[in-house]
C-alpha distance (Angstrom), angle and dihedral (degrees) to the residues before:
residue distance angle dihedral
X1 . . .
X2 3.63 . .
X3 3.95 91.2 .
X4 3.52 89.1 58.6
X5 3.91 91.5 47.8
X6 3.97 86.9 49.0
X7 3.83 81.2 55.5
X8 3.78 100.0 47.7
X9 3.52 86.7 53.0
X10 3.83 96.9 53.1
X11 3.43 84.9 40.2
X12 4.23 96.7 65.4
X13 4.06 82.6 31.2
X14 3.70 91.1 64.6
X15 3.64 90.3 34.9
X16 3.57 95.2 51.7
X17 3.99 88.1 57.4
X18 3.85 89.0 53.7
X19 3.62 102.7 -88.2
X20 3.45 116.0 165.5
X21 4.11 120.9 -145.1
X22 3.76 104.0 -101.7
X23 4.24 89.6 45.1
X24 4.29 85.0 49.8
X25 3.91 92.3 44.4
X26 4.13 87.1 46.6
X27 4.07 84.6 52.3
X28 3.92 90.4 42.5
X29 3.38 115.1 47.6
X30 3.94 123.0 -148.8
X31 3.41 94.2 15.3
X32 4.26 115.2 137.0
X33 3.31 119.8 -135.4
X34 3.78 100.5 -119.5
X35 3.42 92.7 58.9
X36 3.89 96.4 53.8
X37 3.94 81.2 49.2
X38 4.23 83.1 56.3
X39 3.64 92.0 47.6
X40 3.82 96.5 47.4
X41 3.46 106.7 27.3
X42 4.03 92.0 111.5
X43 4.09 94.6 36.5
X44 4.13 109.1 125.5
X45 3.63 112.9 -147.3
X46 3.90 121.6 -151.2
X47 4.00 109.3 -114.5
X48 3.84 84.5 -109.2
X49 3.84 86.4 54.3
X50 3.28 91.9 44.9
X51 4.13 96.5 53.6
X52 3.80 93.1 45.8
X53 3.86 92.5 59.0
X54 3.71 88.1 44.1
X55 3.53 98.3 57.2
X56 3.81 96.3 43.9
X57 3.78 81.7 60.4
X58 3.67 96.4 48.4
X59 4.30 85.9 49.4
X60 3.61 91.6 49.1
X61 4.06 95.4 43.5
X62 3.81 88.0 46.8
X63 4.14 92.8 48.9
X64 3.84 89.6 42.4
X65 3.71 91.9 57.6
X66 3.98 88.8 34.5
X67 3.78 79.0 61.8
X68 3.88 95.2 46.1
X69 3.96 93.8 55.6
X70 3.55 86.8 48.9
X71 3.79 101.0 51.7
X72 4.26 84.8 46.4
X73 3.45 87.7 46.3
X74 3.77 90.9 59.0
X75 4.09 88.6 37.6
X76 3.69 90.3 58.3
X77 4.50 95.3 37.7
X78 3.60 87.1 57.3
X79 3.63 96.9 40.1
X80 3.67 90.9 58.7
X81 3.86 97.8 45.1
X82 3.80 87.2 59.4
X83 4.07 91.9 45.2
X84 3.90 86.0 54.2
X85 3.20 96.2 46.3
X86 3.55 95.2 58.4
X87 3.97 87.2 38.8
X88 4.32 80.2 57.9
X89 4.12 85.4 54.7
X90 3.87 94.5 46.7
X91 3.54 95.6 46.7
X92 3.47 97.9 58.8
X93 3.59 91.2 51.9
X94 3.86 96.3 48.6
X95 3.87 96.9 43.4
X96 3.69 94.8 105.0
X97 3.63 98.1 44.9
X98 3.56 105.8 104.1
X99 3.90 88.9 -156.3
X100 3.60 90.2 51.6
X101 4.18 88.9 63.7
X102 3.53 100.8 39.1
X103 3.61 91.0 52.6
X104 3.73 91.5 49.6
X105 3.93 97.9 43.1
X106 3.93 83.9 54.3
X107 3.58 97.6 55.3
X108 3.86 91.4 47.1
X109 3.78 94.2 46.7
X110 4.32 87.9 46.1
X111 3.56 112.5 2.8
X112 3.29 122.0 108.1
X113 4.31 121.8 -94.8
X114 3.53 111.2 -177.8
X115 3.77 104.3 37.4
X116 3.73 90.3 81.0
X117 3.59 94.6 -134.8
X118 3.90 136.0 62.5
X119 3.88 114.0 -64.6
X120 3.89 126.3 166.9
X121 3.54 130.1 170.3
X122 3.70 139.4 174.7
X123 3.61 140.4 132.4
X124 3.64 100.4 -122.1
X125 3.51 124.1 99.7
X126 3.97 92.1 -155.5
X127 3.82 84.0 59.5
X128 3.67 106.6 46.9
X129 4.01 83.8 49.2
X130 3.01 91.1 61.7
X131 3.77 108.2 42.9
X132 3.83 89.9 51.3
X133 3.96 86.8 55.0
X134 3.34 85.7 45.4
X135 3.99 92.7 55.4
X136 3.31 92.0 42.6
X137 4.32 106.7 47.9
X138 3.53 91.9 27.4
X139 3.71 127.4 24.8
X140 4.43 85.3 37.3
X141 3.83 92.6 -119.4
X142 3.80 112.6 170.1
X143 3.79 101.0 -126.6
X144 4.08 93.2 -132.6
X145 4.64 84.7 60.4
X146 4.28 78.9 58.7
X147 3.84 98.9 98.5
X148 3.94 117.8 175.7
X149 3.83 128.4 -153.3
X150 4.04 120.1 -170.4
X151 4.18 120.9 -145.2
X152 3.53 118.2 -168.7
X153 3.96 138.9 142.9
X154 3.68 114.8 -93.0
X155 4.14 91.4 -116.6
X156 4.01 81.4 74.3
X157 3.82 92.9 46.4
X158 4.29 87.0 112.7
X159 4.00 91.9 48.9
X160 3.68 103.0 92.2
X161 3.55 103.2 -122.1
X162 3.31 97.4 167.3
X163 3.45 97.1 57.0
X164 3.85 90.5 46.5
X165 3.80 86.7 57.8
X166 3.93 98.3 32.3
X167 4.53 82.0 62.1
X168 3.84 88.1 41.0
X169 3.87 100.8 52.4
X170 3.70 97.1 20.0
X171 3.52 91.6 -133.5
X172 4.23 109.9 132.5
X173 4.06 105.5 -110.0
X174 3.25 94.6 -134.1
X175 3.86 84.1 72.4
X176 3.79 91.4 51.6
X177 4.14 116.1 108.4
X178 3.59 114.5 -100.3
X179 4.07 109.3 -72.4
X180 3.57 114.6 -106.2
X181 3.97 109.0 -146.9
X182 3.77 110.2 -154.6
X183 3.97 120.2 -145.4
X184 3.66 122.7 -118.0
X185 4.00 137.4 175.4
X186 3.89 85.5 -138.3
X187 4.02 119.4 102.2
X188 3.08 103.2 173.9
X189 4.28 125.6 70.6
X190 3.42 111.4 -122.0
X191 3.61 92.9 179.6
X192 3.99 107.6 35.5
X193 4.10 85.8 -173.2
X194 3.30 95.3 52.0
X195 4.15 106.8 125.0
X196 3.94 96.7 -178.9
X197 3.92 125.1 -122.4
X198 3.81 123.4 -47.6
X199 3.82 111.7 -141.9
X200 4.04 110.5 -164.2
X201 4.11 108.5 -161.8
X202 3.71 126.4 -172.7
X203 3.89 102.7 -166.8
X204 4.09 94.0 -168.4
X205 3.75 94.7 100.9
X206 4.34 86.0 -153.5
X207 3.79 82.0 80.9
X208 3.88 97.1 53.4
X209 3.77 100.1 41.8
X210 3.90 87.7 50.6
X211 4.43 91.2 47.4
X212 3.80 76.2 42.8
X213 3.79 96.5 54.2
X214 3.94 89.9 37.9
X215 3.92 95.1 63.7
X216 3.62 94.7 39.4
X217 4.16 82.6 59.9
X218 3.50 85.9 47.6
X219 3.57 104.4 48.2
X220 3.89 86.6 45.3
X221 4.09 87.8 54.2
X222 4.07 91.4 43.5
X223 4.01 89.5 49.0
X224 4.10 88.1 50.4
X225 3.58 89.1 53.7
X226 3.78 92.9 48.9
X227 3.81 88.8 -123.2
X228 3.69 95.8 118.3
């Protein structure tokens, strides 16, 4: 008993001089944090006090998060070696398919780089087709991860693009992503067939990193063969 009065005494002593709990429980071993909170609970810290204790917190918040990004960093690093490795593996194997390199030549000429997950868009029907064949015999793609976004100028809001795309990818519009309807000074159609752009999106980002890790094998082979 008179230990643990010694230490409630310490305990307001170093609290007094602007302690804050975890420093007091490193001085005072064995001692839980609700009971420091007891002991303390009516202890009045000078503004100065006050300030110190509040930036130790801020240091320690800002290395434990420092420390978060870092361990995700590491998560994600070695997540990506494995997906390229298997990307290596597939490659090989899909070299001679001449789908296989079309595919991949049109996602690096049009396909989207910085989005960090799969994004094609065009306007021809022809070409949509075949990217989402593409996605589907090639790259693996579950059909139900193909999600499809229309972009088209307002004038054309009455042209049933979605339809148009819905029969094109067989994909039911009422799955599509919500329409995005593009301002324009112009009133007048000059192309009455005009159906917009169809943007196909895989939002699994395994997909990109291996498309990603395909064309950097390819522009690696190209360079070899001094095509590129």
């Amino acid at each position: 008993m008179r230990l643990r009065l010694e230490d409630k005494r310490k305990a307001i002593d170093l609290r007094q001089r602007g302690y804050s709990y975890s420093e007091i429980r490193q001085v005072i071993p064995n001692l839980s944090k609700g009971t420091l909170s007891g002991w303390l609970k009516n202890i009045e810290l000078s503004p100065e006090h006050k300030e110190r204790i509040l930036k130790k917190i801020i240091r320690g918040s800002e290395r434990s998060r420092l420390r978060g990004a870092w361990t995700n960093k590491q998560k994600a690093d070695t997540r990506i070696q494995n997906l390229n490795k298997v990307a290596d593996t597939e490659y090989q194997s899909l070299a001679q398919n001449e789908l296989f390199k079309l595919g991949l030549s049109l996602y690096w000429a049009e396909g989207a780089k910085k989005s960090r997950f799969f994004q094609f868009m065009n306007s021809d029907p022809k070409m949509i087709n075949f990217m989402i064949r593409w996605l589907i015999e090639v790259v693996k793609a579950p059909k139900e991860d193909i999600k499809i976004r229309i972009f088209i100028h307002k004038i054309y809001l009455d042209e049933s693009c979605e339809k148009f795309w819905s029969e094109i990818t067989n994909i039911p519009a009422r799955e599509f992503k919500k329409t995005i309807y593009k301002p324009t000074i112009h009133t007048v159609k000059k192309n009455p067939g005009y159906k917009g752009c169809c943007r196909i999106e895989i939002t699994k980002s395994e997909v990109y990193w291996k498309i990603a890790r395909w064309i950097e094998i390819l522009s690696k082979e190209l360079e070899s063969e001094r095509i590129i």
